[in-house]
N, C-alpha and C positions, 0 to 999 in steps of 0.2 A: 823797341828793336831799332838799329839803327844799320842800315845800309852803305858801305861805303867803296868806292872805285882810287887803288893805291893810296889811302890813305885822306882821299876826301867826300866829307860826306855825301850822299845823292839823296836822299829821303829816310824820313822818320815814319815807322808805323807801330799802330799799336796792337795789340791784340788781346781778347775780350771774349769770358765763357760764356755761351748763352745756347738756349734750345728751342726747336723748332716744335710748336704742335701742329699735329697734322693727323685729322680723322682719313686719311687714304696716302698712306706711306708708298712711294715707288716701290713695284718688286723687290731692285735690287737694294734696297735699305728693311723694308719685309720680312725679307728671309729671316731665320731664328729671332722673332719676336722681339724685336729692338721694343729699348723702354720706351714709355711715355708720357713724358714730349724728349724729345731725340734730343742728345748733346750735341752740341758742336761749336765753332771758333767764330769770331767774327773778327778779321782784318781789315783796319781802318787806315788806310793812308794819311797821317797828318801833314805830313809837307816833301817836299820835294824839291832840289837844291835846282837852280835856273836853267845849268848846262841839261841835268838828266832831263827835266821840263822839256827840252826845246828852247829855249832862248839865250841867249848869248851870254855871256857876264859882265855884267858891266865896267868898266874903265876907271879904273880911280881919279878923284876929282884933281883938276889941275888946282897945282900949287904955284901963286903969284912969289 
């Protein structure tokens, strides 16, 4: 997945099926006997463009 602000990127992320076991399920996951091990997503940030970071962008190198 790729995130972008007017047209330039800000960060890449990925995402990823995976499940949770758990011998003592929250209440509100509980209710109606979810399966088990519990589905769910895993979102992984791979990079992040400077400006969204916090850091400035840097200057293109001078030309002699």
């Amino acid at each position: 997945m790729v995130v972008h602000d007017a047209q330039r990127v800000i960060g890449y992320y990925g995402v990823a099926p995976t499940a949770v076991v758990s011998t003592v399920p929250p209440r509100s996951i509980k209710t109606g006997q979810p399966p088990n091990p519990i589905p769910c997503l895993l979102l992984g940030q791979e990079a992040a463009g400077l400006e969204a970071a916090g850091h400035p962008t840097p200057s293109p190198p001078a030309t002699a």
